[in-house]
N, C-alpha and C positions, 0 to 999 in steps of 0.2 A: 664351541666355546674356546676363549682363546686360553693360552696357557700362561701368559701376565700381561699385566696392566694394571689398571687402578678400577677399584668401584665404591664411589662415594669419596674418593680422593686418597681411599686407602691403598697401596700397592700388594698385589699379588700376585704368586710366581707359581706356579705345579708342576715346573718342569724339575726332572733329575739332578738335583744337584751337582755341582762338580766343583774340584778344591778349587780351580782359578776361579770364578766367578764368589765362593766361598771367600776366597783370599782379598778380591777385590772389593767386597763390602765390610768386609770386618776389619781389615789391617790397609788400607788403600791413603797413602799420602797426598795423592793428587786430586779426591777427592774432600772440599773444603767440609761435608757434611758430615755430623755425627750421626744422627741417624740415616741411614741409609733403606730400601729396599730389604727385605729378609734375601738370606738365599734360597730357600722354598718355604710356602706356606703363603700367610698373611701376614701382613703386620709390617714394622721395621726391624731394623739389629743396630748396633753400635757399632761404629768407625772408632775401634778400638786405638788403631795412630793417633785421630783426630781431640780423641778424649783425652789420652795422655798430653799429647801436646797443649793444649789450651786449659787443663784442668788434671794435674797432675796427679794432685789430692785423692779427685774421683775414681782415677786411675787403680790409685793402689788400693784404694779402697775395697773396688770390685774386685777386683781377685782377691784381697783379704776372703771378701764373702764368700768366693765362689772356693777357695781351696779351705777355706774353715769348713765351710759346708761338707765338704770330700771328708776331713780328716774325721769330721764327728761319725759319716755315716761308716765311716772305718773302724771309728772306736766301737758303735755300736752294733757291729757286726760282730768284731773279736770279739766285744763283752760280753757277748748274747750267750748263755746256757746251750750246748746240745741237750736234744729230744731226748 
C-alpha cells in the first residue's frame, strides 16, 4: 500500500511527519490553496497564510477559537477541586 495519495479524491499521507512538509501545508505562500493535503493522516488542513491573506476576519477568528479553547481548558483545570 502506498503511503499518500488520494482515495476517492480524498488525500492521504502515513508517512512520519516532519516540520518542513508541516510548515509547507499550513503557513506556505506559494501555495494559492487554503485547503491543502493534511500532514499525516486523512483529510485536508488550512493554509493558514492563504486564510489570513484573502479572509482576515476568518483568520483571527480561528485562533480566537483555538486559544479561547486553551484558556478555558486552563481555567478548568486550576478550578477543579483536588481528590
Amino acid at each position: 500500500m502506498d503511503k499518500q495519495g488520494k482515495i476517492l479524491g480524498i488525500p492521504f499521507d502515513f508517512r512520519k511527519p516532519t516540520y518542513a512538509r508541516m510548515k509547507q501545508r499550513m503557513w506556505n505562500p506559494d501555495d494559492e490553496r487554503i485547503m491543502t493535503p493534511r500532514t499525516s493522516g486523512i483529510g485536508w488542513t488550512v493554509n493558514l497564510y492563504q486564510l489570513r491573506k484573502r479572509s482576515p476576519l476568518a483568520f483571527y477568528a480561528l485562533l480566537a477559537v483555538f486559544f479561547g479553547g486553551i484558556a478555558l481548558q486552563a481555567w478548568r483545570f486550576f478550578k477543579a477541586e483536588p481528590d
